[in-house]
Phi, psi and omega in degrees: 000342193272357175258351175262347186319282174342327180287296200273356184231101163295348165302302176303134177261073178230071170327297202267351139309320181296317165296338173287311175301301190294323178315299199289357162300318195269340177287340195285185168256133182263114171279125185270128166311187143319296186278336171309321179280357156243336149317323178301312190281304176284009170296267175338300197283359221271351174311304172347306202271308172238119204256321191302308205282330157346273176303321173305281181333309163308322176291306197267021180082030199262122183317198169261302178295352175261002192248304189287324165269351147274352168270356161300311177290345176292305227285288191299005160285345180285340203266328239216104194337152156280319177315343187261032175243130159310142178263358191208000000 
């Protein structure tokens, strides 16, 4: 608890701890999983398919992943009992 003691105790002025914990938050690295790298290739194909729903999604800035692995779980929840579908 004590590397987290800064976020939370405003009494203390430790500004430049605190800014040191966030630098090292913003330096890792995010490594993209398997399914994320492939929602990403059917984002890019869905140009192909449907260029309007494409450019929309684009315009509104709407990621792939918030989108994509729920409609992956829609299309095998039709194939795939639902009780045998993860809920998270």
């Amino acid at each position: 608890m004590d590397h987290i003691h800064p976020f939370y105790d405003f009494k203390s002025n430790n500004a430049i701890a605190r800014k040191v914990l966030f630098q090292r938050l913003n330096d890792t690295q995010v490594q993209m999983n398997d399914t994320v790298m492939r929602v990403n290739a059917i984002f890019h194909r869905l140009k192909d398919f449907d260029r309007p729903l494409f450019e929309q999604l684009q315009e509104l800035d709407i990621e792939p992943t918030v989108y994509g692995i729920r409609w992956l779980r829609l299309l095998f929840g039709r194939e795939i009992p639902f009780s045998s579908i993860p809920s998270k």
